[in-house]
C-alpha positions as CSV (number, residue, x, y, z in Angstrom):
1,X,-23.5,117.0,-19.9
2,X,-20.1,115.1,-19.6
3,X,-16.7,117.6,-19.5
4,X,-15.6,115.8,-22.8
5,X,-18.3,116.9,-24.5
6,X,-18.6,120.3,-23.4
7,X,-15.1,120.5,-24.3
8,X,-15.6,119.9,-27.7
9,X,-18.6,122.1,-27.7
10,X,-16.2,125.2,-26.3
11,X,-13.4,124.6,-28.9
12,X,-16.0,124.2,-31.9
13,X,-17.1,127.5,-30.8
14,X,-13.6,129.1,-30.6
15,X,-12.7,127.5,-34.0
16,X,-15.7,129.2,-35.6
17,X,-15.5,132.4,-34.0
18,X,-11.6,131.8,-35.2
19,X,-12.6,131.0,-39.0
20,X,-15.1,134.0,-39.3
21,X,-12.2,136.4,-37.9
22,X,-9.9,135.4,-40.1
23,X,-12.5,135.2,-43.1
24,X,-13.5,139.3,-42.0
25,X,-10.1,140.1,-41.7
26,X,-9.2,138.8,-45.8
27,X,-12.4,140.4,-46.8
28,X,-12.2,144.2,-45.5
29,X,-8.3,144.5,-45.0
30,X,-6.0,141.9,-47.4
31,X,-8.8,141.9,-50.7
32,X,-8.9,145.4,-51.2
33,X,-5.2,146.5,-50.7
34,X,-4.3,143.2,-53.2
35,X,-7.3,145.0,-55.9
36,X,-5.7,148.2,-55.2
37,X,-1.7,147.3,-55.4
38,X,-2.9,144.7,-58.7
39,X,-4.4,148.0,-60.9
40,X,-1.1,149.9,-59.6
41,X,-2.7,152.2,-56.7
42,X,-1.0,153.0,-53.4
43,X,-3.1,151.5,-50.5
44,X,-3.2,153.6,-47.0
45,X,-3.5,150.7,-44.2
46,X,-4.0,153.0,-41.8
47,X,-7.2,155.0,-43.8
48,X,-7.6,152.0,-45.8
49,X,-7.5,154.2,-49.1
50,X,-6.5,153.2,-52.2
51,X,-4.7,156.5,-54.0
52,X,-3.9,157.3,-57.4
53,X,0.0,158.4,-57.7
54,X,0.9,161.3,-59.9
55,X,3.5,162.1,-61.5
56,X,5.8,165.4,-60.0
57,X,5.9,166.6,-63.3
58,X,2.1,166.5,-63.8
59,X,1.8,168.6,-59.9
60,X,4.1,171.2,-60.9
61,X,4.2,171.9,-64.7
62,X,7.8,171.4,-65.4
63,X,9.2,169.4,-68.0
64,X,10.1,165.5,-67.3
65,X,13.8,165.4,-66.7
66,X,14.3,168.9,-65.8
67,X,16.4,169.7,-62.9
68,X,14.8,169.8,-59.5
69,X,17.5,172.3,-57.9
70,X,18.5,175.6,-58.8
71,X,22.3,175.4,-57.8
72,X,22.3,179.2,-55.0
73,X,26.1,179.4,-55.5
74,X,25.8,180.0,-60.0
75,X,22.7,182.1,-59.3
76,X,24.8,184.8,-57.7
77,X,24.5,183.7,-54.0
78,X,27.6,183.6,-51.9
79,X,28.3,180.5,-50.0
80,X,28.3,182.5,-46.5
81,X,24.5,183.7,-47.5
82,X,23.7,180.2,-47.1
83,X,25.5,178.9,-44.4
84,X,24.8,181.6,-42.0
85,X,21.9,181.6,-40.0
86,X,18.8,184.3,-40.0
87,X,18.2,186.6,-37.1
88,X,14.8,184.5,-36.7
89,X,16.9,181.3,-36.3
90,X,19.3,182.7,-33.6
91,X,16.3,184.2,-31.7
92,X,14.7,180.8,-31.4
93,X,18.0,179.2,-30.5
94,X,18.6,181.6,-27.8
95,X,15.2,181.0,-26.7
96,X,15.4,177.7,-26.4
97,X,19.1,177.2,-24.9
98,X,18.7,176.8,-21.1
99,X,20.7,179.2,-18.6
100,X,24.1,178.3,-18.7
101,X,24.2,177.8,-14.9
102,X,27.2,176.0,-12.6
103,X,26.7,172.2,-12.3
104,X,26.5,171.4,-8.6
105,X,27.9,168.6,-7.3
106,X,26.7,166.6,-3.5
107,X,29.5,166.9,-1.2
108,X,31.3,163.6,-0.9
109,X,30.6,163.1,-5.1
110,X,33.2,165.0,-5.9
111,X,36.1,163.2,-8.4
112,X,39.6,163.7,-6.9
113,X,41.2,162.3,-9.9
114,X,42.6,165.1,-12.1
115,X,40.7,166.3,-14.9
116,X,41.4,165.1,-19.0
């Protein structure tokens, strides 16, 4: 068998093994999500799951159109209620915060420029 020919044997093979990957791909990945996103689904690449959306109002029972936040400063709450942080919150901050510790410096990396 001549080199040309088994040339055009290995690309023929490549093509084909090209064509049916391409062919898979449009079948199990780009058909569906196009069904799903055509009846107006939302379609989940990752899970490849097509999911009915609902409606907030539908989930939690209120009225369409009703307001979505309960203004804390006409309900009675002051303003430092809400801007000051729990006990929990500084716990885990201080918790979290490394030692405050001197920064050394090698000799000879020291700035002699004044400081800003």
């Amino acid at each position: 068998m001549n080199n040309v020919l088994r040339l055009k044997i290995v690309f023929l093979v490549v093509f084909a093994f090209g064509c049916v990957g391409i062919w898979s791909y449009q079948i199990f990945y780009v058909w569906p999500r196009d069904r799903c996103e055509g009846h107006g689904g939302w379609w989940d690449g990752k899970t490849r799951v097509c999911a009915q959306p609902i409606l907030l109002p539908k989930l939690t029972g209120r009225p369409f159109g009703a307001p979505t936040m309960i203004n804390p400063l006409t309900s009675g709450d002051t303003e430092r209620d809400l801007t000051a942080p729990s006990a929990y919150a500084r716990e885990q901050a201080a918790k979290a915060a490394p030692p405050a510790s001197p920064q050394r410096v090698a000799p000879g990396l020291q700035s002699t420029s004044p400081a800003p």
